[in-house]
C-alpha positions in Angstrom: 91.7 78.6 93.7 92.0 75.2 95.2 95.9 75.8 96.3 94.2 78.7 98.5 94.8 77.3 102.0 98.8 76.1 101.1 101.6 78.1 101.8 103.5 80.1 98.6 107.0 79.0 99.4 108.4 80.9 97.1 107.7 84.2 98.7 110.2 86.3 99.6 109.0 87.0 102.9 110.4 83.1 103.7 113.8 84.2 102.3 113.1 82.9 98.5 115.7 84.7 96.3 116.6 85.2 92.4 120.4 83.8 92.3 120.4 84.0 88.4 118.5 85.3 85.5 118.9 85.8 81.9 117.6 88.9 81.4 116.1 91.4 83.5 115.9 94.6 81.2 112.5 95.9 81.5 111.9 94.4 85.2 113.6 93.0 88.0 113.1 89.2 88.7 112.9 89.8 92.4 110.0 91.1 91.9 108.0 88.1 91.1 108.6 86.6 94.3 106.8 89.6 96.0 104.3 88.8 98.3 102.1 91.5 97.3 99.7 91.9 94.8 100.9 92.8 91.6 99.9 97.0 90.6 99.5 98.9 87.8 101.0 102.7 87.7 99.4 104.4 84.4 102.4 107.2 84.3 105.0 105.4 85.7 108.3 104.7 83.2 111.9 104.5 84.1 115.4 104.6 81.8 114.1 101.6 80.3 110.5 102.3 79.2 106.9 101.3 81.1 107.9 100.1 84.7 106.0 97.0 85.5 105.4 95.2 88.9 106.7 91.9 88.1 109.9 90.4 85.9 110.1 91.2 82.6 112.6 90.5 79.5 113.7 92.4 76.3 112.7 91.0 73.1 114.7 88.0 72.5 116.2 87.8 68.5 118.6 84.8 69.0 115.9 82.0 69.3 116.7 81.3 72.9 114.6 81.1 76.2 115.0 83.5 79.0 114.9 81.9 82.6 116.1 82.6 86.2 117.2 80.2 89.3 115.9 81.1 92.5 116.8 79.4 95.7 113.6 78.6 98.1 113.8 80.1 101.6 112.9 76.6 103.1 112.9 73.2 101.6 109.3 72.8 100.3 107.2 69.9 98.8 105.5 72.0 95.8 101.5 71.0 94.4 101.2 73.4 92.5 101.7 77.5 90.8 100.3 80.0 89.9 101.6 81.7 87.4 100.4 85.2 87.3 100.6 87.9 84.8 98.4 90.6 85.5 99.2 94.0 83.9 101.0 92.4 80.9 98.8 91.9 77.8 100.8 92.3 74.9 104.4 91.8 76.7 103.1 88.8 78.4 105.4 85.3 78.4 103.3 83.1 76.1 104.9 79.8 77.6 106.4 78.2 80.9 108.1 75.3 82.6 109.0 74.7 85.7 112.1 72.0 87.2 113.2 71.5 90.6 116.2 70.4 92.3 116.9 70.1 95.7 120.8 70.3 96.8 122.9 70.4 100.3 124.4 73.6 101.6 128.0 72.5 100.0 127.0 72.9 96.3 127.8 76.3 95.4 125.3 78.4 93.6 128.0 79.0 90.3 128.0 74.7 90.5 123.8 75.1 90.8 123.2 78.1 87.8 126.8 76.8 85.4 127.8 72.9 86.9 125.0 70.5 87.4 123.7 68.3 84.5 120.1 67.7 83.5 119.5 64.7 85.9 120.2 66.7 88.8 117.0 68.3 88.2 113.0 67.2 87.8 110.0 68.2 85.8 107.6 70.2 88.2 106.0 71.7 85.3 106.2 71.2 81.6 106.1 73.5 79.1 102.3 75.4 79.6 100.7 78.2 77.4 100.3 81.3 79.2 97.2 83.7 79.2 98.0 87.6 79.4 96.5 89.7 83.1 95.3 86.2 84.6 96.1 83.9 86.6 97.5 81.0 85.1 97.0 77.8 87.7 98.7 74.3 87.2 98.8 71.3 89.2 102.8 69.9 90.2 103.6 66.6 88.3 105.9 66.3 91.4 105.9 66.3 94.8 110.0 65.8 95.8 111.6 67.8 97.9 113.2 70.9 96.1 115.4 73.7 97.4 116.1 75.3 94.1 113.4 75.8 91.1 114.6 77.1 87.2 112.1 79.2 85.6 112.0 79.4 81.7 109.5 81.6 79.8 109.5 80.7 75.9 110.7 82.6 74.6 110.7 86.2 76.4 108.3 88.6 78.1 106.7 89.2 81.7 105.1 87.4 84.7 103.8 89.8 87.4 103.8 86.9 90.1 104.8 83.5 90.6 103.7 81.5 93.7 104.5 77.8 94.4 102.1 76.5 97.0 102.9 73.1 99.0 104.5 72.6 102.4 107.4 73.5 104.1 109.9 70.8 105.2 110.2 70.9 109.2 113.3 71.2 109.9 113.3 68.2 112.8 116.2 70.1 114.5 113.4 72.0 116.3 112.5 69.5 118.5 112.7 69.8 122.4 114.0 73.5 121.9 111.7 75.6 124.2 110.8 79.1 123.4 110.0 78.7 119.7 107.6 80.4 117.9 105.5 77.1 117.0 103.1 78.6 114.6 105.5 80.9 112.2 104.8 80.2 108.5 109.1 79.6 108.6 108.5 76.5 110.5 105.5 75.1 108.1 102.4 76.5 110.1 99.7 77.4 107.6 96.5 78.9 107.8 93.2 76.3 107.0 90.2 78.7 107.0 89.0 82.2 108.0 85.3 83.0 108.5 86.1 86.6 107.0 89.3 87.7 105.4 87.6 91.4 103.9 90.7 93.2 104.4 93.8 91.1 105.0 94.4 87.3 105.3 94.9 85.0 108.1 98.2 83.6 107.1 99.9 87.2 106.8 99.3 86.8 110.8 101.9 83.8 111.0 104.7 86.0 109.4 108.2 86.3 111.7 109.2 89.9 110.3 107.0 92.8 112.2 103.8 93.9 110.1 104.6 96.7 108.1 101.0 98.3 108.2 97.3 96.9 108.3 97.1 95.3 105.3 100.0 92.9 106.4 97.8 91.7 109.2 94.3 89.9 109.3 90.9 91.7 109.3 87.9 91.2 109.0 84.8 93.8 108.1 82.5 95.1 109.9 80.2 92.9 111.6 76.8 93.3 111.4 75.3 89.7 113.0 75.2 88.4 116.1 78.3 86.1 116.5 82.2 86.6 115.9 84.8 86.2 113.6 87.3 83.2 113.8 89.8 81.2 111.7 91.5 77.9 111.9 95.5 77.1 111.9 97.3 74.1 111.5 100.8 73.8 113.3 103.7 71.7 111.3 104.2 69.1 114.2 102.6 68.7 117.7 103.9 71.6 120.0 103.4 72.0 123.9 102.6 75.8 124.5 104.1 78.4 127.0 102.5 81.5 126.1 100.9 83.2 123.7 101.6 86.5 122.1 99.0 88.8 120.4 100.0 92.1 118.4 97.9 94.7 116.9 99.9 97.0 115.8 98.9 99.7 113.5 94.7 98.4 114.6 93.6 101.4 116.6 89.6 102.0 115.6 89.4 98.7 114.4 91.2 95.8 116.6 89.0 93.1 118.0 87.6 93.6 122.1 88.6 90.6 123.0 89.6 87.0 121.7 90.4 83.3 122.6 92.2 80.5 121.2 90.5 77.0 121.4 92.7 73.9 120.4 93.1 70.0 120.0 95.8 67.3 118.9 94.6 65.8 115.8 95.5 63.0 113.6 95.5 63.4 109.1 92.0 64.8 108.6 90.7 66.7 105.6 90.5 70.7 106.2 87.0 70.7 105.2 86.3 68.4 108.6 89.0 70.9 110.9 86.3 74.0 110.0 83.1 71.6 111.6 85.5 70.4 114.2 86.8 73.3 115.9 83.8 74.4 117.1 83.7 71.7 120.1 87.5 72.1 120.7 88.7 72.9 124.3 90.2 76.2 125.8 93.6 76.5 125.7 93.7 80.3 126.3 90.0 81.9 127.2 88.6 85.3 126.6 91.1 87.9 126.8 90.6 91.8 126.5 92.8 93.8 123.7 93.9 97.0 123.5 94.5 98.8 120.4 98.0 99.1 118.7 100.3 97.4 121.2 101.5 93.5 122.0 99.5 91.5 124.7 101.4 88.9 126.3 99.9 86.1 128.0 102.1 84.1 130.0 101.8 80.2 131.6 98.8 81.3 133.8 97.1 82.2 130.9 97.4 78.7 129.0 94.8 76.0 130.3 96.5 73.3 129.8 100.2 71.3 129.0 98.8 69.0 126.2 100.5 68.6 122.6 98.6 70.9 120.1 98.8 70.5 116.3 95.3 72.9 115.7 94.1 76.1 117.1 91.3 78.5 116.2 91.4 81.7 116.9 88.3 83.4 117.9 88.3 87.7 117.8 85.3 89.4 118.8 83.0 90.4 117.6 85.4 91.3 114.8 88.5 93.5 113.2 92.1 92.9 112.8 95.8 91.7 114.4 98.7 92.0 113.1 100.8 89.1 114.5 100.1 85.8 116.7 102.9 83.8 118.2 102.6 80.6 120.5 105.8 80.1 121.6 106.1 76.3 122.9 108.0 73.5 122.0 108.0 71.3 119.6 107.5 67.5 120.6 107.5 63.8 118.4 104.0 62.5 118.5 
């Protein structure tokens, strides 16, 4: 999926909420914005009938659209959705669109759902046909900043998930203020590429809230070749690092020996060219022992050197999994 490496800024793990929906009578709308996969429960039914993992609508009579508002956790630039609606086949929403607005702290949210006129919001994605249990990817026909999006399904029905992958804004308050967590997914850092992502992904790594078990972490399988496991992550703006923290909770049999974190300061480049790249980048922490199931701090002796950062690679080896990576720094203008 070629929006695989950009960050779903709709999540709700960055704070994206449901402030207003039509309808909700089979399924919540919240749960759209979940970060996990959507499941299926054969036997599971609730007042309503079949419980699904997703949002889902009654069957509209009136001619009318159902929809919902949700409010971003962080303004985002948006390229593009994916729309997904696995586990509903014949309930499934056979159409989409997609606007955006973006609006300052003193607009109320009655003023954002009841008040604002059409040319307060944009097209991000016109009306699309839907297939049932896929996913359904489309390409942003803007890239504005939004804080708000409005969903409409035509005319009724379900969509398990719905992820809008861009950018988050940086929030250029940040700078100069030491002791920040440079590379949380809140502040824009995203993951580029991991070697091996068997069992969880890279990005879930970047995530401020504590891992709630080992599939909230990265790790990788087994390793049965000589070599070890790495991935590459790119901060949101150049930072100067302090420390470095390194958690694996919940990884007892299976977190890594030891790891290192190689970095550089890098002008626009593609991704494709960080992945070749990184492998001649210098120290900036070297080859550290783990331990399983606890944090490892590693404080200014650790870190080889004071220059500006804006990529790392993170090296575990030979392989297996953390749950959480912080370098706290500071951000600085390049």
């Amino acid at each position: 999926m070629k929006f695989k490496a950009q960050i779903n800024v709709a999540s709700a793990d960055l704070g994206s909420k449901v402030i207003h929906c039509s309808d909700e009578f089979f399924a919540a709308s919240e749960r759209m914005l979940q970060s996990s996969d959507p499941v299926w429960i054969e036997d599971k039914f609730d007042d309503h009938g079949k419980w699904m993992d997703g949002w889902e609508t009654r069957r509209r009579r009136d001619g009318q659209n159902d929809y919902c508002f949700i409010k971003l956790g962080k303004k985002s630039l948006i390229n593009g959705f994916d729309i997904d609606t696995s586990h509903f086949t014949g309930n499934y929403a056979p159409g989409v669109s997609i606007l955006g607005g973006c609006f300052t702290d003193d607009i109320s949210e009655k003023e954002i759902i009841e008040g604002l006129d059409d040319s307060a919001w944009f097209d991000l994605l016109e009306p699309q046909s839907l297939n049932g249990d896929a996913d359904n990817t489309y390409t942003s026909i803007s890239q504005q900043e939004v804080t708000h999006l409005k969903v409409t399904m035509y005319p009724d029905g379900g969509i398990a998930r719905l992820r809008a992958y861009g950018s988050i804004c940086f929030d250029e308050s940040l700078y100069g203020i030491e002791k920040t967590n440079v590379i949380a997914t809140s502040t824009g850092a995203r993951a580029v590429y991991a070697n091996d992502e068997h069992f969880g992904k890279l990005q879930n790594i970047l995530a401020e809230h504590e891992a709630l078990n080992m599939a909230d972490g990265w790790e990788t399988r087994r390793r049965r070749e000589p070599g070890n496991d790495w991935g590459v992550i790119e901060l949101p703006c150049p930072a100067v690092i302090s420390s470095v923290m390194v958690d694996t909770k919940f990884f007892k049999g299976n977190f890594p020996d030891t790891f290192s974190i190689c970095a550089d300061n890098l002008n626009a480049t593609t991704d494709e060219a960080l992945i070749t790249q990184s492998m001649f980048w210098p120290e900036l922490i070297g080859e550290q022992k783990l331990a399983m199931d606890q944090q490892h701090m590693f404080a200014q002796d650790y870190i080889k050197h004071k220059n500006p950062i804006t990529h790392i690679r993170i090296n575990i080896f030979p392989d297996g999994g953390i749950s959480r990576l912080k370098l706290i720094g500071t951000f600085v203008k390049s």
